[in-house]
N, C-alpha and C positions, 0 to 999 in steps of 0.2 A: 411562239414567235409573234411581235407585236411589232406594228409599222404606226407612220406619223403622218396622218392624213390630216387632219386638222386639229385646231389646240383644243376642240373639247372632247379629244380622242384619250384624253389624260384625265383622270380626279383631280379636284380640288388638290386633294391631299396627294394625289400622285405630282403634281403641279410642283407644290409646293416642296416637294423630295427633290425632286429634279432642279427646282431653284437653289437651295441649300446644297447638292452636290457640284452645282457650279459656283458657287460664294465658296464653296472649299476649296477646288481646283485655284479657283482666281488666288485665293490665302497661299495654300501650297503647290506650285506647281511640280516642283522636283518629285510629290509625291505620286506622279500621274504621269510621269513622261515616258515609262516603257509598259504601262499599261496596254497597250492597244500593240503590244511590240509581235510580226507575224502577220497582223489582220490589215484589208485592201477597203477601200470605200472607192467607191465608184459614183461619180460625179457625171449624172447624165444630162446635160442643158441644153434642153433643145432649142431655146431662147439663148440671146446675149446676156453673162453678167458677168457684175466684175465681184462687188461686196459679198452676195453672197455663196458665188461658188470658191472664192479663193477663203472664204470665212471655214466653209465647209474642209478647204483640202488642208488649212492650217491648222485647224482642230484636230485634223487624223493625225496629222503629222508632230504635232504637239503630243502628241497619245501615243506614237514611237510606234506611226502605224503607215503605211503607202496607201497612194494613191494613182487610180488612171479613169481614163474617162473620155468625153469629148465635150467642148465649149461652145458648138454650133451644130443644127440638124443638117448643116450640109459638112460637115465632118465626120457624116455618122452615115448608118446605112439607112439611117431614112431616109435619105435623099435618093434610094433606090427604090425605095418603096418599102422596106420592110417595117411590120408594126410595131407597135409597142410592147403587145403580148409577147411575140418572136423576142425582139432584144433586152426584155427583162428576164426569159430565160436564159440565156446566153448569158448576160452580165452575171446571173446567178453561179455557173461555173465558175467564173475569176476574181469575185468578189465576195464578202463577209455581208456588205452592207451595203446602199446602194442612194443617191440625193439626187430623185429627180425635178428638173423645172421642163415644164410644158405649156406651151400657148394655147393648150385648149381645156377648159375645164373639167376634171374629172379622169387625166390620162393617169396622174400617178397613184389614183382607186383601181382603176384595172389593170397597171403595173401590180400593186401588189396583192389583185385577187390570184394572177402569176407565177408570182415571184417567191424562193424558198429562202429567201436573205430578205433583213429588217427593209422597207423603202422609207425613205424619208421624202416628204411633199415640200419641194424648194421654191415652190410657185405653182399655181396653175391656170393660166390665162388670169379675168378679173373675179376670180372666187375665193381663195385661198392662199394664206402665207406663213403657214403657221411656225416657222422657228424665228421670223422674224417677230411675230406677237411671243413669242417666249421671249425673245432679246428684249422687248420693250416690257415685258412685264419683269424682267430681272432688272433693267434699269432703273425702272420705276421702283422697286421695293427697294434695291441697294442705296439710292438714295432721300428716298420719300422712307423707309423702314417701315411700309406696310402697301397695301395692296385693297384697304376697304377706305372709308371716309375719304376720297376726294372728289372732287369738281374738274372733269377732263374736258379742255378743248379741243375738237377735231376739226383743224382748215383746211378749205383747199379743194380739191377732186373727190369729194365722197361717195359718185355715183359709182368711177370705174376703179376706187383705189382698194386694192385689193388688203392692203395692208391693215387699211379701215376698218373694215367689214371684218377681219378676226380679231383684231385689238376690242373691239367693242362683244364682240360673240365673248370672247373670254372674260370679258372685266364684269359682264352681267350676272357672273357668277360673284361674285365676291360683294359685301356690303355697303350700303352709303354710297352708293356708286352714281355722282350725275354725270349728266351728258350736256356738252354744249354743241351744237353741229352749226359750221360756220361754212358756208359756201354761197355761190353763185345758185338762183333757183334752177339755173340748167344742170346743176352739178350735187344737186341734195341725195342725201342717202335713198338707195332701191326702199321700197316699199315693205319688201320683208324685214330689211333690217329694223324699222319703226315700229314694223308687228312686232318683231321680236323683245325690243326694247317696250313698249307698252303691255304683251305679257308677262316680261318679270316685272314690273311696277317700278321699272326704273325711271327716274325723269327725267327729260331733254326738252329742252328749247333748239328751235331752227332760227339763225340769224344770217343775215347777210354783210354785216363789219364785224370785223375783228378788234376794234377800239370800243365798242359797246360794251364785250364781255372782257376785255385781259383783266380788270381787276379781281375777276371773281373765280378766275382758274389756280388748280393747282399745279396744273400738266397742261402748258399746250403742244400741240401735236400737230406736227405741219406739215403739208405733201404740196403735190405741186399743182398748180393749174393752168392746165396745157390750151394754147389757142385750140388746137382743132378740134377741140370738144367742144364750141360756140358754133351757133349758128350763124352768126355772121361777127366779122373786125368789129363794127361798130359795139356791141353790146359787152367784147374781151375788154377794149380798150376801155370802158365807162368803167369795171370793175376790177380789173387787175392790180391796179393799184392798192383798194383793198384788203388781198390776201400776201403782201410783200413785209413780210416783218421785219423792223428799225427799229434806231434806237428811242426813236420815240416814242413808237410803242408798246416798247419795252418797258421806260418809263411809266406806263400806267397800271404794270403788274406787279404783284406781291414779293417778296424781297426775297421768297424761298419758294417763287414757283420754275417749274423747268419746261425746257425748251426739248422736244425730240421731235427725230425727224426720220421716216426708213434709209433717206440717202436713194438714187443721189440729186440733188438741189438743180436747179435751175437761178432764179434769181428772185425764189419768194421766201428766203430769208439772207437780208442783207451782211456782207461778209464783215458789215462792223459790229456784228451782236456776238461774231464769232468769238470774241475777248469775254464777254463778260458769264462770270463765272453758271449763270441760270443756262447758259447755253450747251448742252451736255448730246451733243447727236456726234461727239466723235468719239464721245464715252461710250456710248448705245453699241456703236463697233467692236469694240474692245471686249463688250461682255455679250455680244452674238457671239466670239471664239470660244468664251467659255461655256455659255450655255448650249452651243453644239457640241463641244467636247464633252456633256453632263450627257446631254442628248445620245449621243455614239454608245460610250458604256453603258447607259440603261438599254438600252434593246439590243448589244448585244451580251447582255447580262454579264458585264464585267465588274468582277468587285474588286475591289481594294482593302 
């Protein structure tokens, strides 16, 4: 039994199995639709979401499989106290499988030190996100048709964004890999991450505009940045402006680079870049279903 705690919990090569079973699913779905037909996923969010718990329950369901669960800790028996060890065994009686998100670092590791059903990690606090970095590396190959030689920009909140921090853990593995890091100096990547990026010998520059580098990206990658992470208005407002992507500075990027985004948006990409065809973060959605549904049959060993 194998759980999904983070995305370098997979090989390269197992990576790249599990991307190619979802570019199949996506090709043929009628080939997969009673696939999962019998088996339960349990959706445990102790956190609010929308993308990707409803990604998760479409995916089971698409795979001709049920779903139960709860969508807040105060619909659940945490709000009595009980832990998480307690109700990962419990969910393991009524489910196959199990997608937890938690607000504190490290709960869905000891959910499934637990747990005798596959866990899948849907979040956990600011450390970890990894199907959503599977989503983003399927987007990115389906349309870019590789995965090594690009120039990735990351804007935006890179200190607490979780999504960051495993999109680059994964992409370290693969070749020709730069990094652009564009944010506020209150908002620059944790310190490990830079270790980690300066051990594999990958190269990055740190900027503070986002019009210095578009021409040189193949991906940019955009999150949000949130007032209450400044320490005071004065210094949000100097730079906000910034990290808001238009069409003007769309204009100054390469005519086949793409626009992703985790979702969901705020106002730092403007809703008129939403037309042009570089802007692909509601595509990103579309193939998070698939690669959850790729995700579901491999751990629990479904073959087709």
């Amino acid at each position: 039994m194998r759980h999904l705690i983070s995305p370098l919990d997979f090989s390269v090569e197992e990576l790249d199995d599990l991307l190619d079973l979802a570019s199949d699913i996506e090709k043929n779905p009628d080939k997969y639709k009673e696939a999962c037909k019998g088996k339960k996923i349990a959706t445990l969010f102790y956190e609010p979401s929308t993308r990707t718990r409803l990604s998760f329950e479409a995916a089971m369901i698409n795979l001709g499989g049920s779903v139960l669960g709860f969508s807040s800790a105060d619909s659940s028996s945490a709000s009595k106290g009980e832990s998480v060890s307690d109700t990962i065994r419990i969910i393991s009686c009524y489910a196959d499988i199990c997608a937890m998100r938690h607000p504190k670092e490290g709960a869905p590791l000891v959910a499934a030190s637990k747990s005798s059903i596959p866990v899948i990690n849907a979040g956990d606090g600011g450390h970890q996100h990894p199907t959503q970095t599977l989503t983003d590396l399927m987007t990115i190959r389906s349309l870019k048709g590789r995965l090594n030689n690009l120039t990735i920009g990351l804007c935006g909140d890179l200190k607490f964004g979780r999504t960051v921090h495993s999109l680059i853990n994964a992409l370290l593995r693969y070749e020709n890999i730069s990094f652009v890091l564009i944010s506020p100096p209150e908002l620059r990547v944790p310190e490990y991450i830079r270790e980690n990026l300066t051990k594999a010998g990958a190269p990055f520059k740190e900027v503070t505009k986002l019009e210095d580098v578009m021409s040189d990206l193949d991906i940019l990658y955009m999150t949000r940045v949130q007032k209450e992470r400044f320490f005071n208005e004065e210094d949000y407002i100097r730079m906000k402006d910034s990290y808001i992507l238009d069409k003007r500075k769309m204009k100054l990027a390469k005519d086949d680079m793409l626009v992703l985004h985790p979702l969901p948006r705020v106002n730092e990409i403007s809703v008129e870049v939403d037309d042009d065809p570089r802007a692909v973060y509601f595509k990103q959605v579309q193939y998070g279903v698939y690669v959850r549904m790729a995700l579901i049959l491999t751990l629990l060993e479904v073959k087709i």
